[in-house]
N, C-alpha and C positions, 0 to 999 in steps of 0.2 A: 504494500500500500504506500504509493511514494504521492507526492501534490507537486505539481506545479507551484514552481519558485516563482513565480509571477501572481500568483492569486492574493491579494491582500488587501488588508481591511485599517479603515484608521481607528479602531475601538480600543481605546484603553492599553491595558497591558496585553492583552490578548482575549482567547476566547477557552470556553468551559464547557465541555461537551457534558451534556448529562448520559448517566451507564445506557439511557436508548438510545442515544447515539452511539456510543462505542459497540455496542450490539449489532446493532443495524453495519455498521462499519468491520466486523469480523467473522460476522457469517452474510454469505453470499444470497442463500435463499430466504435470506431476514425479509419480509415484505417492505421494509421501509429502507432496503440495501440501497438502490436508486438513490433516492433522494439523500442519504448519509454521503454517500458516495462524489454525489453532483456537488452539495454542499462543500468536500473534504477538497476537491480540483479548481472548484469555480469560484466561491466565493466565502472560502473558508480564510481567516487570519493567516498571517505568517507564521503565526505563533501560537499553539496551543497549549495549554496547559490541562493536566491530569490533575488525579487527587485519588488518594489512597481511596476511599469510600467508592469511588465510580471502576476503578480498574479491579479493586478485589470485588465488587457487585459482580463484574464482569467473570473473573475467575468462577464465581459462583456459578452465575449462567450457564457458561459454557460447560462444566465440568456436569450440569443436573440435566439427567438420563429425561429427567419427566417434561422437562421443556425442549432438549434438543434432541429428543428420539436415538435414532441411532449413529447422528453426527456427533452427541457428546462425545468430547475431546478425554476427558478424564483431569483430573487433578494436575499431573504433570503436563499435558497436550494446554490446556487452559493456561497455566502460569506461562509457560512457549512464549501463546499469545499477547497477554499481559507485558512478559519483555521484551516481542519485538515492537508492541506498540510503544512503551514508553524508550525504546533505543532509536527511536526517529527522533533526527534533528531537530523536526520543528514541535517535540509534542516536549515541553519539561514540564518538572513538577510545579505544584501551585501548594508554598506551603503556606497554613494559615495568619493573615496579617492578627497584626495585637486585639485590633479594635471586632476581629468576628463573632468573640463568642457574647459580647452586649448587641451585635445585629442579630446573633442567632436566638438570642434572648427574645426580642423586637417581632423578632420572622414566626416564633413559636406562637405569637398572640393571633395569627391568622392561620394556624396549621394545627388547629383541635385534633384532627384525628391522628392516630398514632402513623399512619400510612404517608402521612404528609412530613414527619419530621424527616427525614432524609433527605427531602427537596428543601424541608425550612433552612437544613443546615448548606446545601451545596448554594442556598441562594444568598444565604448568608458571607459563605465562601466569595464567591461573585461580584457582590457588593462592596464589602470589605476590601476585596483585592482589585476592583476596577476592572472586571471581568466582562465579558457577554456569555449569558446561558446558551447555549446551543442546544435545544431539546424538541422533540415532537411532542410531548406533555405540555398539554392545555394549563397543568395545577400552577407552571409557573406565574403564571398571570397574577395571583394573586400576591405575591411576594413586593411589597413598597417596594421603589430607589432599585431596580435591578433589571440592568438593559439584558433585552433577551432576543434570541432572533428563533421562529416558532419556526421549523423547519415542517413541511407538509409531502406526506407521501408522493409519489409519483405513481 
C-alpha cells in the first residue's frame, strides 16, 4: 500500500484515520476498500498519523475468525499487518498531546453510551493534536472542535 507523494492536504499536523478506515485499507474485499483506498492516493494528507487504540482494534479484527471468515490472518498474520502499516513513511505515531485527557473528559459529556467512548477518546486525540478524523462513522459528528473528513462508500 504505497500513496502518491503528490496527494496533500493543508490540515493541521496531519490526519487520523479511524480503525474503519485502517480496515477498509487492509482487507481488499472490505466493502468500503474503494473508497479507503481513493481516499489513501487522492486526497489523503502527507502525513498520517496512527495511534495504539486504532492499529491494535485492527490486530483484533483481523486476527477474529467470526468477522473475517476464512481470510482471518491469525494473531501473528495481523501484527505483519499492523507493522507494515505503521513502517510506511508517511503513517507515524500520534502520541497523546498534554491537554487530551481534559478534551477527553469534555468528548465523554456527548458519548453516554459505553460504545461511543473509543470515538470520544480518538476525537479527543484529534482535537488535542490538531488532527482531521478520517472515518466512515457518522458518530463522529457529534464530537465539538474536531475537523473530520466523513469518507462515503463507493
Amino acid at each position: 500500500m504505497t500513496r502518491s507523494r503528490t496527494a496533500q492536504t493543508q490540515h493541521g499536523a496531519g490526519e487520523l484515520p479511524d480503525l474503519n478506515v485502517w480496515l477498509a485499507l487492509a482487507v481488499a474485499e472490505h466493502r468500503h476498500h474503494g473508497a479507503a483506498t481513493a481516499y489513501w492516493h487522492e486526497t489523503g494528507a502527507t502525513r498520517i498519523r496512527s495511534c495504539r487504540v486504532t492499529l491494535l482494534g485492527l490486530v483484533r479484527l483481523l486476527a477474529r475468525p467470526k468477522l473475517m471468515g476464512k481470510g482471518a490472518l491469525g494473531l501473528h498474520g495481523a501484527l505483519d499487518v499492523y507493522q507494515r502499516l505503521f513502517a510506511l513513511p508517511e503513517v507515524g505515531h500520534c502520541a497523546e498531546p498534554a491537554d487530551c485527557q481534559l478534551r477527553l473528559a469534555s468528548q465523554l459529556g456527548t458519548a453516554t453510551r459505553a460504545r461511543l467512548w473509543k470515538r470520544a477518546h480518538l476525537a479527543a486525540l484529534a482535537a488535542a493534536g490538531g488532527l482531521r478524523m478520517i472515518t466512515f462513522d457518522k458518530d463522529f459528528a457529534r464530537f465539538a472542535g474536531v475537523a473530520r473528513l466523513q469518507l462515503s462508500p463507493r
